[in-house]
N, C-alpha and C positions, 0 to 999 in steps of 0.2 A: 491512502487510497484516493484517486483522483477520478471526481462522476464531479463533471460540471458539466451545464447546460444554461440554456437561454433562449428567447425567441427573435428569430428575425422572421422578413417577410422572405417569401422563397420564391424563386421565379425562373421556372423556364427548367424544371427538373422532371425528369423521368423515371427515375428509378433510384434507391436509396445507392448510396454515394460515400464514402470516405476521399477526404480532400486532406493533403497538406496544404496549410495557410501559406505563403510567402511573399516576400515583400518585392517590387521593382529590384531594388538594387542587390536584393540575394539571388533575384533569378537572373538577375545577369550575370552575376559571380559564380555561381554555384549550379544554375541550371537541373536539372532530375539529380544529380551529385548529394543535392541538402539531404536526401534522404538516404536508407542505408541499404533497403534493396532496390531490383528491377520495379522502375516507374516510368511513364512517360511523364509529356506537358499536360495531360490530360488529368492526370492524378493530381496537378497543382491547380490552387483556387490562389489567384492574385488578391493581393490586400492593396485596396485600393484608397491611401488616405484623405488625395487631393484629385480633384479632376480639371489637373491641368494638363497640359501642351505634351509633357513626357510621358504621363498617364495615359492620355488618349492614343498617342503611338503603341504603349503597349496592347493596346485592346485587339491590336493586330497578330499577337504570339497566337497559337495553337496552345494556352491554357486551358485546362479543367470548368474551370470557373471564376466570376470576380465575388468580390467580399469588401461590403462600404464599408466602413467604423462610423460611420457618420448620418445624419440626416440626409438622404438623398433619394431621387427616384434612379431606377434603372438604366441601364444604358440602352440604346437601342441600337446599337451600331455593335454589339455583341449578344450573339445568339444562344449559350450556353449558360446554364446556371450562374445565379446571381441572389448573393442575399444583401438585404438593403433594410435601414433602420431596425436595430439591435433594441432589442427590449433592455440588455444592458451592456453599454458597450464597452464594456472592463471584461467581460467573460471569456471572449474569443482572442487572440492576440499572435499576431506572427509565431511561425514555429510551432504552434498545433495540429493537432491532426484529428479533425473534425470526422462527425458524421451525420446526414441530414436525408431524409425520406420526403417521399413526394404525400401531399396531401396533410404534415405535421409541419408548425410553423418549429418544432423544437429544433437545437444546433445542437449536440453532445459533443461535447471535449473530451476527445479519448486518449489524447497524450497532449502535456503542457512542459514546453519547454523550458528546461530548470528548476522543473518542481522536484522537491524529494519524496515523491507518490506518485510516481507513475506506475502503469500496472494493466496485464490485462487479466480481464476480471472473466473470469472462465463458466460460473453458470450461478442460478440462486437457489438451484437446489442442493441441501444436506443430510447426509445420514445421521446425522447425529443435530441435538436440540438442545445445546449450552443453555446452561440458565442468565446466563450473561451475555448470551449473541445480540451483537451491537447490529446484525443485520437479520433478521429471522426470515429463517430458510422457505423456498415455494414450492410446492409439487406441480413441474412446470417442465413442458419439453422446451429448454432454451439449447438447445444443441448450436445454434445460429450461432452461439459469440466462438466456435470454434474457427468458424471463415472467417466472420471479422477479425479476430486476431491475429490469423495467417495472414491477410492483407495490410494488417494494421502496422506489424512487423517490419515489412518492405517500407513505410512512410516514416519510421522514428530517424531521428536525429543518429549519425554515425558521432562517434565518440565512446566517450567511458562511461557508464553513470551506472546505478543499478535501478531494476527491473522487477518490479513483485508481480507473483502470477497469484490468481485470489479465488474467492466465490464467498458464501459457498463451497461445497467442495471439489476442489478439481480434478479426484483422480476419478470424479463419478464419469465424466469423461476420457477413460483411459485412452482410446485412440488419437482421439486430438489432442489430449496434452502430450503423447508421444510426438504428434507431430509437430507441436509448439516447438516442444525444445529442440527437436531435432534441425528444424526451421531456424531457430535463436542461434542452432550454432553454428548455421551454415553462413547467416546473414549478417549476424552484431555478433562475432565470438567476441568481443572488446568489453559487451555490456556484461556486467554479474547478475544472476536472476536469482531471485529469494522466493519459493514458492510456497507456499502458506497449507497445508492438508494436515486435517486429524489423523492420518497416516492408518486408518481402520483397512481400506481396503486394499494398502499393502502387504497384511498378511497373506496374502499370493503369494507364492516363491515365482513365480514364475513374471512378476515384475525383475526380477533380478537380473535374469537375459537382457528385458529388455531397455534397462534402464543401461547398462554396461553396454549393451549396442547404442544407444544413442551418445554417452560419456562423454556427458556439458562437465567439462573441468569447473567451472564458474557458475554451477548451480547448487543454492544451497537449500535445503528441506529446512523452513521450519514449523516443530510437530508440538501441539501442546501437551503437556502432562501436567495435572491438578492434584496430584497427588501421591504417594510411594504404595497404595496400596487400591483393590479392584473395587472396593467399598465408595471411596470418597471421590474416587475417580470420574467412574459410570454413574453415579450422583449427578454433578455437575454436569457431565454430560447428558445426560439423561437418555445413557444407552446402556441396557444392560451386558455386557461383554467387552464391553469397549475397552476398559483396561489391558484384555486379553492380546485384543487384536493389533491397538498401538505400540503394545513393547514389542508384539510380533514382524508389524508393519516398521519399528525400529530396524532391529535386527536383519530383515532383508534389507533396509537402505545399508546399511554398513556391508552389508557382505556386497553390497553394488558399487562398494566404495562413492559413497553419495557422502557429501558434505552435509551437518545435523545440526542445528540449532535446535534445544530444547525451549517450549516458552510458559512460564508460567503466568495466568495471572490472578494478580491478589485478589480475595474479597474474604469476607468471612469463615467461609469454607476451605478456603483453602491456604490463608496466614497461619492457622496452630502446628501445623505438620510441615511447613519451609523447611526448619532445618535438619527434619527425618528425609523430606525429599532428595535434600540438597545431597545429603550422604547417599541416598538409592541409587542418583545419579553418580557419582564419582565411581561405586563401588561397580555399579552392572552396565555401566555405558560408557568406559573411558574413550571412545572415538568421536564421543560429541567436541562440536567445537567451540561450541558457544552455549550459554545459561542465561535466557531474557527474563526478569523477574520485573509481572510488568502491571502499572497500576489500570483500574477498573475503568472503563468507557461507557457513561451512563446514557447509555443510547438505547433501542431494540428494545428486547428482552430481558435489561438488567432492571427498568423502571419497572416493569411489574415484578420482579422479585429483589424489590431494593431492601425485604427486614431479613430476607436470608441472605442478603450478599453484604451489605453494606457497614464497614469498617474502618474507621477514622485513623489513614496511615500511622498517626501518631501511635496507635494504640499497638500496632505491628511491626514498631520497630527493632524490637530485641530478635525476632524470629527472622525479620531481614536482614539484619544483621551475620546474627551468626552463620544462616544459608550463605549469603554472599560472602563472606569471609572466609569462611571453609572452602566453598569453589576457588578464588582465589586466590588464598593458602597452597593450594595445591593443584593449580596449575591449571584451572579449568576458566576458561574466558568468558566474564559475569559479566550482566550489563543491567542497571535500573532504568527501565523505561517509567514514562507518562507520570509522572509525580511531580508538582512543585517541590525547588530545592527547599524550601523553608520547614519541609515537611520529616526531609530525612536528617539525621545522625551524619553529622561532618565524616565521620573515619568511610563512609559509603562516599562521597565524594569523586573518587578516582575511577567509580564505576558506573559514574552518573552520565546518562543519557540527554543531550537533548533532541528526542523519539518523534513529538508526535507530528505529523503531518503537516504541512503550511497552510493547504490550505482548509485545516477546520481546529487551526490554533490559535487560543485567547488568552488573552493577558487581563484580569479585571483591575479593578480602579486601584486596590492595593500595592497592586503590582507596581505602578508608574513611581513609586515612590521607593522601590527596589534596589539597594546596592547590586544585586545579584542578576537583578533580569535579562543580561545577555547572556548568561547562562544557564539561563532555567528553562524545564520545560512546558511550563506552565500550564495551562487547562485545555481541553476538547471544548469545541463550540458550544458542544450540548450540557458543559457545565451549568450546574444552578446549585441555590446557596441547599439545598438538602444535602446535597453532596460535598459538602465545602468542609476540610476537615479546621477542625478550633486551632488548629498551629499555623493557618495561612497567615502570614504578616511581612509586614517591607523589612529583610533584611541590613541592617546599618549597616556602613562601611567597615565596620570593625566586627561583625559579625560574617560578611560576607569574606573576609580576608581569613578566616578559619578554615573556610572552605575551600578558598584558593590555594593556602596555603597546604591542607592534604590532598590536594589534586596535584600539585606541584612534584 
């Protein structure tokens, strides 16, 4: 998930604003083109690095807006928004697609070029209250990030990449995420979108129609299940019925012929039963297409319930095991997310991820000392040694070549 932000000075703005960032010599190349829908020059904010002799010609285009990286005062020989001296000027960078309000010195990064987290993030309100929500839910009309997104859309980058749509949950939104996607496939059908919902409120049938009218080939659902049974499930959840309504809310994505990723993730409650789930799933959902089993984010709402969640991967290796191997076995596409390699069982190897995020991915001091650390996925930012399981250690070269060797 990509929420970055930073302060500059802001000047000369009226009304909040999404800007693609671009450089002199993409706007000469690329022109409204860099983006992937309908925009003008207006919609572009020049990155302005040097203010020389080329620079100051451009201040003559019909842009959006300029954008210093540097110490500088404003131009006055451009009338149109301008932001100058960055509180950090690593945050903002060509190829973004910013967002900035009149009267907040803040700049929000809503798409970063190259990242593997991008995303538009759909609302912070949930129906449901994980005990492991790395983002806890707000009772809040944010209806607004519906527009931004529609707008935000028309400014990404044309190409391939994939797209996560998030919250919170997005189907509490159902008109506008209708329109998202429906928008996504009119605009980037190129990009794949992986859209993240506890799938509760599609026990509707009548999402069915609508999802098969919109019919994004290149969209995929993915829906958590904590467990093979409505007990351990709605637990974690801490929604009474929830079990009910997600294998319901399954069930209609498939009859919408919708693409399913199932996502599990570990913690204490939910490593004893992996390899009961793993069979629930083969046995009542062969049209899933993927099986994420994926390790704990101690961010949110997992720090205040870290003696009910928290379980030293080492200790859950037999149950990941066998869940992933069974999937595997037969035919069903497993993937270990968010774990240090040093944590799992070599024969898991070939199904090992490296998952988590760029930009709130850490490598601590052990690490550097790693045969293995270009292929690991090593820790979340919000790692700390509570969380730190007794198997992290630098893999040797002869250690690390085990695990090359079953990935091979």
């Amino acid at each position: 998930m990509l929420r970055l932000d930073t302060q500059f000075e802001i000047h000369n703005l009226s009304s909040t604003r999404l800007f693609k960032v671009i450089t002199p010599s993409e706007l000469i190349e690329k022109g409204t083109a860099a983006c992937t829908g309908p925009t003008g020059f207006d919609d572009l904010m020049l990155w302005m690095e040097t203010p020389d002799a080329t620079n100051q010609q451009m201040l003559s285009l019909p842009v959006g807006g300029l954008l210093f990286p540097t110490k500088t005062t404003p131009s006055n020989a451009f009338p149109g928004p301008q932001l100058c001296n960055p509180h950090d000027s690593e945050v903002v960078q060509p190829g973004d697609v910013i967002v900035v309000s009149p009267g907040s010195p803040v700049v929000r990064v809503l798409y970063r070029r190259g990242a593997n987290s991008n995303l538009l993030f759909m609302t912070d309100r949930c129906n449901s209250l994980c005990l492991m929500c790395s983002q806890p839910p707000k009772d809040i009309d944010d209806a607004w990030h519906v527009e931004e997104n529609l707008r935000l859309i028309d400014l990404l980058d044309p190409g391939e990449e994939q797209l996560g749509i998030s919250g919170g949950e997005p189907t509490l939104y159902r008109e506008g995420l209708l329109q998202i996607l429906a928008k996504a496939k009119a605009v980037l059908p190129e990009k794949s979108l992986h859209l993240l919902s506890n799938g509760r409120l599609l026990h509707d049938k009548s999402w069915i129609s609508d999802l098969r009218q919109v019919n994004h080939a290149q969209l995929t659902w993915g829906i958590p299940l904590y467990a093979d049974n409505a007990r351990d499930h709605d637990h974690v959840v801490q929604a009474p019925g929830a079990f009910s309504e997600t294998m319901q809310g399954i069930y209609n994505l498939a009859r919408a012929n919708q693409r399913i990723e199932i996502r599990v993730v570990m913690s204490r409650l939910t490593t004893p039963r992996l390899p009961e789930l793993a069979h629930f799933i083969f046995r009542n959902m062969p049209f899933v297409e993927h099986v994420a089993l994926m390790g704990i984010e101690n961010m949110g709402l997992a720090k205040k319930h870290y003696d009910e969640l928290w379980i030293d991967p080492v200790d859950y290796q037999e149950e990941l095991s066998q869940a992933a191997h069974f999937l595997d076995a037969r035919g069903v596409a497993v993937s270990v997310y968010n774990l240090p390699l040093c944590t799992l069982r070599p024969s898991l190897m070939p199904l090992y991820r490296q998952s988590i995020s760029d930009w709130k991915n850490l490598f601590i001091d052990t690490c550097q000392r790693c045969a293995g650390i270009t292929r690991c996925a090593g820790f979340f930012k919000s790692h700390s040694a509570r969380w730190q399981s007794r198997g992290i250690h630098s893999l040797t070269a002869d250690e690390f070549a085990e695990y090359a060797r079953r990935a091979s």
